[in-house]
C-alpha positions in Angstrom: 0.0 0.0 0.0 1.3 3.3 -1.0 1.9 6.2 1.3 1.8 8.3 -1.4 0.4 8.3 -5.0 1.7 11.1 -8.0 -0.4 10.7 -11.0 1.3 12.2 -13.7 -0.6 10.9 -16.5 -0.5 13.1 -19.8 2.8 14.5 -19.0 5.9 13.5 -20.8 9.7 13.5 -19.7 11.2 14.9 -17.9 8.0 16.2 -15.5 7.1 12.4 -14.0 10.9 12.4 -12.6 10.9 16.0 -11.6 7.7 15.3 -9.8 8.4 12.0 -8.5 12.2 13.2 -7.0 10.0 16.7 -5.2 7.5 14.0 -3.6 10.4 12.2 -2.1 11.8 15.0 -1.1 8.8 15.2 1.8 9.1 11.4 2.2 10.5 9.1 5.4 13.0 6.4 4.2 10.9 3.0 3.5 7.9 5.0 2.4 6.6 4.0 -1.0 5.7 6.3 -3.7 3.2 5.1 -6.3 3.7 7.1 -10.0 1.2 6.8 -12.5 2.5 7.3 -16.1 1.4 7.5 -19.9 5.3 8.2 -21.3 6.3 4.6 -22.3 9.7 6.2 -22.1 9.1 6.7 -18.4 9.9 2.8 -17.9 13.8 3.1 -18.8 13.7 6.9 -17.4 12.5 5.4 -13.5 14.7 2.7 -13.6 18.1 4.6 -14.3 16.2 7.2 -11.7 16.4 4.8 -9.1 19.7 3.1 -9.4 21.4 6.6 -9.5 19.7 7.7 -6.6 19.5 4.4 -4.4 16.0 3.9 -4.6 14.3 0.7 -4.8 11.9 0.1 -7.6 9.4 -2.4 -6.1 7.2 -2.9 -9.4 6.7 -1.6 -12.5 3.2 -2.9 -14.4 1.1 -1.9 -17.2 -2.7 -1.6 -17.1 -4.1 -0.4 -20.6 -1.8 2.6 -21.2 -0.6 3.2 -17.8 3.0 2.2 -16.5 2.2 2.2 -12.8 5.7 2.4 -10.1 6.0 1.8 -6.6 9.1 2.8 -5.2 10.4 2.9 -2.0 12.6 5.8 -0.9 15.8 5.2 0.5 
């Protein structure tokens, strides 16, 4: 269950991770952030995200045209 859900459906890069690094910004470590995305290039974009900033990405699925993240903060 998410603490916190960013829908950023419509938008394209960069504006999901701009969002997505200000709402962790207000987060506790082990909090989960769920994103909710229409950019298919979001999927590579969150995952290089994460890795350079120590984040865990929990999951990643697709439902219709939504990519839907939950990631936990570090």
């Amino acid at each position: 269950m998410p603490n916190k859900t960013l829908d950023m459906s419509g938008y394209d890069c960069p504006m999901p991770i701009l969002k997505t690094k200000q709402a962790l910004s207000t987060m506790y470590s082990k909090e989960i952030i769920e994103v909710i995305c229409t950019d298919q290039g979001s999927k590579k974009d969150f995952a290089a995200f994460c890795n350079q900033l120590g984040h865990k990405l929990i999951s990643q699925r697709d439902e219709g045209n939504k990519i839907i993240f939950n990631i936990e903060k570090n």
